[in-house]
C-alpha positions as CSV (number, residue, x, y, z in Angstrom):
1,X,7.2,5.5,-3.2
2,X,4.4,2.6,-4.3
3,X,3.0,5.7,-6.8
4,X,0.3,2.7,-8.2
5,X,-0.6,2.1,-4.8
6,X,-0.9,5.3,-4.0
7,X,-3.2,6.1,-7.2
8,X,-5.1,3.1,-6.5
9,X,-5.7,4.2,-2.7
10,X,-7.1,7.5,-4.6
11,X,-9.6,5.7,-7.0
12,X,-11.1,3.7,-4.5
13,X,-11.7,6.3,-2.0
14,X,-10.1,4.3,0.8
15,X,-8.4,6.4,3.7
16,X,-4.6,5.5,4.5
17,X,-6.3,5.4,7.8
18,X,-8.4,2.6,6.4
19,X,-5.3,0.3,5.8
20,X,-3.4,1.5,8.6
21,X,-6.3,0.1,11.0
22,X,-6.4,-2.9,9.1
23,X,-2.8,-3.9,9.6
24,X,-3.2,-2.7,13.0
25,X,-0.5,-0.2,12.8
26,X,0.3,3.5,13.7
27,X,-0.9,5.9,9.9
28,X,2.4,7.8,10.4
29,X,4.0,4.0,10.4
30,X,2.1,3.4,7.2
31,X,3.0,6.8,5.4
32,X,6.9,5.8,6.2
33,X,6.0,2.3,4.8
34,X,4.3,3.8,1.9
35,X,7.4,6.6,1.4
36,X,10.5,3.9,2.0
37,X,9.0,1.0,0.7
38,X,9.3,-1.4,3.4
39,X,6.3,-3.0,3.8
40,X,6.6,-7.3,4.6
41,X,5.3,-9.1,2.1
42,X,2.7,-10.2,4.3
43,X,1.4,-6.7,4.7
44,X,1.4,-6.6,0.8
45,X,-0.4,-9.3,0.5
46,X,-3.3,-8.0,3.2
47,X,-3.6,-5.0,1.8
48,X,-4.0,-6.1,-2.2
49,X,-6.6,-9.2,-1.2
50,X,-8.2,-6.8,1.3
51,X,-8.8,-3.4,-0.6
52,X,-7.8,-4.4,-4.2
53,X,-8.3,-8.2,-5.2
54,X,-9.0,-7.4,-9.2
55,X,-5.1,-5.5,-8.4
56,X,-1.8,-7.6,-9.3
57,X,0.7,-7.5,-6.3
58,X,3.0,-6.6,-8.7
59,X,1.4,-3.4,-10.1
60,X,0.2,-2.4,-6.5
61,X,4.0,-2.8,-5.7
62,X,6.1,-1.6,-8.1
63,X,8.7,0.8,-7.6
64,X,11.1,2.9,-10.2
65,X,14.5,2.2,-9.4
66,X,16.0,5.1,-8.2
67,X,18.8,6.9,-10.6
């Protein structure tokens, strides 16, 4: 899970719907994305110059390793 992304989704009031319309893609294919980590790197890139340009792609994106 992208928690950053998700928190920065949160403080700037944008709806998953939002993004999900703007990558032109289903919102239950954008919560898997979101939960699995499998966006492309060009949706990454959309979404961080789109909705959060002031945002490093590498913050927006990071994920713990799992245990």
């Amino acid at each position: 899970m992208y928690e950053n992304l998700e928190a920065e989704i949160a403080r700037a009031g944008i709806t998953k719907r939002e993004i999900a319309v703007f990558l032109e893609i289903h919102e239950n294919t954008l919560a898997y994305k979101m939960a699995r980590g499998s966006f492309t790197i060009e949706e990454a890139f959309k979404i961080k110059h789109k909705f959060f340009p002031n945002c490093e792609l590498e913050y927006l994106f990071y994920r713990k390793k799992s245990a």
